[in-house]
N, C-alpha and C positions, 0 to 999 in steps of 0.2 A: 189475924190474917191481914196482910198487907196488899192494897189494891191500888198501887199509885199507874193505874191507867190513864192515859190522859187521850180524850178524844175531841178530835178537831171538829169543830161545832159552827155554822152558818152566823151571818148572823142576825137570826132569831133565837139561836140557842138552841135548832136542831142538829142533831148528828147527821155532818157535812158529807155525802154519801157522794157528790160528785168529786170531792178529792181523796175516799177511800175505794172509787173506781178507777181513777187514772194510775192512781198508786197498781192497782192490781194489774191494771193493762202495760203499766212499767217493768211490774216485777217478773209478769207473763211472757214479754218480748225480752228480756234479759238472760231469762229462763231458755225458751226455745232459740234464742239465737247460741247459746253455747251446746244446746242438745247438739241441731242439725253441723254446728262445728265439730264436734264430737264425732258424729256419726260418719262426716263425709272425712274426717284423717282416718276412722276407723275402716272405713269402704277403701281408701284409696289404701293403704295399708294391705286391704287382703286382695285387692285386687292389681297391686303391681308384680308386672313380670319381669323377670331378670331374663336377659339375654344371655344364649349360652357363650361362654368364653371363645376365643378364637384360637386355637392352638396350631403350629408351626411343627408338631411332631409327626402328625398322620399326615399321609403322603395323598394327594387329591386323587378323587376318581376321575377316570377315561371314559 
């Protein structure tokens, strides 16, 4: 079994937990900023209204 993990380490030689928080809070805002992009073309999508056409054949009301 091959284990070539490599973990970013302080240095004291502990496992560097404030640069595998920031990573997370990177990969987290990267994440929900394409969600809510997503969601709001998906909203505007179901929420656009088409204008009825104007037609020149029917004769106006009196």
């Amino acid at each position: 079994m091959n284990n070539d993990i490599e973990l970013h380490t302080d240095k004291d030689g502990n496992i560097d937990t404030a640069y595998y928080i920031d990573q997370a809070h990177q990969l987290r805002s990267e994440y929900l900023g394409e969600l809510y992009t997503s969601v709001a073309s998906k909203l505007k999508a179901l929420l656009r209204l088409e204008l009825p056409k104007i037609t020149t054949s029917r004769p106006a009301h009196h």
